[in-house]
N, C-alpha and C positions, 0 to 999 in steps of 0.2 A: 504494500500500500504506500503512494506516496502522498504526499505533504502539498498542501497548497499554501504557495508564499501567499500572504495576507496582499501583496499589492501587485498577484498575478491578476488578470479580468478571467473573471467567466465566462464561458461562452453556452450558449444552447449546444447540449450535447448531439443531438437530435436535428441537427441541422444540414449534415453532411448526406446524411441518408435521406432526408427531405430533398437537398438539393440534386443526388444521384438521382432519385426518382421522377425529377425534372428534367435533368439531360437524357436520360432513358429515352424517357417519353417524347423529348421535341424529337431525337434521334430515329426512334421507332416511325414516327410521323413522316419524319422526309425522307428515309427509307422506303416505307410504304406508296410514297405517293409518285418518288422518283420510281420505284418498281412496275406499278401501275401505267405512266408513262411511258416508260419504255417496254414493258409488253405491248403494249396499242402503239407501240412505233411512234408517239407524238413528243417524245422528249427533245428539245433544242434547249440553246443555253438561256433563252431569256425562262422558259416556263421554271427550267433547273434555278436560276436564282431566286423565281417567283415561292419554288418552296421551299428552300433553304431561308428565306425572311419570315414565310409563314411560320417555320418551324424554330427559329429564335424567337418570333413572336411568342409560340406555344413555352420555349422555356424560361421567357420573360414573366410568364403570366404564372408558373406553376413554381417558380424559385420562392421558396418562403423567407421571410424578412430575415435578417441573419441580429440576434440579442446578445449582447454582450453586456456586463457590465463590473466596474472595479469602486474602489473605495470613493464614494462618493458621487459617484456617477453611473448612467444608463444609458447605452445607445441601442438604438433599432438602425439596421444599415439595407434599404432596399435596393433593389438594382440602381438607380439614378441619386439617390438622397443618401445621406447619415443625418437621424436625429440622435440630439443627442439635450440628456434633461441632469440637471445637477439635483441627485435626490438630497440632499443634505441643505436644499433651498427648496422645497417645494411648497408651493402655494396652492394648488388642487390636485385631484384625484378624484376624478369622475370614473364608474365602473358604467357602461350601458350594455341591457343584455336585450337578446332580441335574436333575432336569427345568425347575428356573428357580434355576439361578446365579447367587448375589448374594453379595455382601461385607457383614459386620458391622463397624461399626468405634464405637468406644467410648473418651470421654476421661475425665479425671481428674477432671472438672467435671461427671460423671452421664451426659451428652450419648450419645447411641446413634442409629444411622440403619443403614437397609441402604439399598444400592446395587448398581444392576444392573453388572458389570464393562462390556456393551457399551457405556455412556455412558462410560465412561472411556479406551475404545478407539476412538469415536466422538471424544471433546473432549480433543485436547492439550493442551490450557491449563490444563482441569479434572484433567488427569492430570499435569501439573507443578507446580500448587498442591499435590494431596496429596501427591506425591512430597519437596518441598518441606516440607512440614510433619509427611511422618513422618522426614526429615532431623532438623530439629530436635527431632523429640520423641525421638530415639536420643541425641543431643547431650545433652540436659536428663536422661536417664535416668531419664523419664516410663517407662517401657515395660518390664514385668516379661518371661516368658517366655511365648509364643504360647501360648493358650489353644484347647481345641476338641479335638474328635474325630481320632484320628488317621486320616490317609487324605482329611481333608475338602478340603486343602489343596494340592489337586494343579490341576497348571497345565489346562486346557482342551485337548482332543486339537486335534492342529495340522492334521488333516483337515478337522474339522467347521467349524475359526472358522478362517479364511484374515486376521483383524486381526489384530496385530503388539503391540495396547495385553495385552488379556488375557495373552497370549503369556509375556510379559514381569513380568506380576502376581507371580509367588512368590517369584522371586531380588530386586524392588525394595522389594515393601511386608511379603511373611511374612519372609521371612528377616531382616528390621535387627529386627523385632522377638522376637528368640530371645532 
């Protein structure tokens, strides 16, 4: 067993295999479609570049955000963007569930991301960093009154998500910041 430095980041463990499962798939795609083509004899280079875009489109859209996070900080890094939120400043934390449940979280420094709860249910590590850092942003009295809809902030049914991380989402991270 080894030893995590205290000011190594964490990352989504779970991400690599997410993102194999998206080059796969665009791969499988423009294989399939160049194949297709070229048994009907209609392949030329334009239709060939036509699904090689389609099929980076396809691993554009299926790459999952890649979460990281280290002592004091959180970033979500999409194909085009890195946000990035200093949790040891944070002024909200909005949870919205609904057909795709994610967290807002927002610091003093502009910084904004959402994040899906299952990566945090998913990465202990990543859910002790922020836990960790909305610690001290209660400390520092960074953190006004929870902002948002009321009703939005309700824990996940314990039928539906059998993980323990979400579960525990409202009493750890909405409630310090009331």
């Amino acid at each position: 067993m080894t030893r995590m430095d205290s000011w190594a980041p964490a990352s989504d463990r779970h991400w690599r295999g997410s993102a194999r499962l998206a080059a796969t798939c665009a791969l499988v795609f423009c294989a399939l479609f160049l194949f297709v083509d070229w048994d009907a004899g209609t392949v030329t280079l334009l239709r060939a570049l036509l699904w090689l875009t389609l099929s980076a489109t396809v691993f554009a859209v299926l790459l999952p955000h890649r979460v990281t996070a280290g002592p004091g900080w959180l970033a979500v890094r999409t194909p085009w963007r890195r946000h990035i939120v200093r949790t040891d400043a944070l002024v909200a934390v909005r949870q919205y569930s609904g057909v795709s449940s994610h967290l807002v979280l927002c610091d003093t420094h502009g910084g904004r991301l959402e994040l899906d709860p299952r990566v945090l249910a998913a990465n202990p590590l990543i859910w002790h960093a922020l836990d960790t850092g909305v610690h001290r942003s209660v400390e520092r009295r960074h953190a006004p009154p929870r902002r948002g809809r009321p009703g939005t902030a309700r824990p996940p049914d314990r039928r539906r998500d059998h993980a323990s991380g979400p579960e525990v989402l409202r009493p750890l991270l909405i409630s310090r910041l009331r």
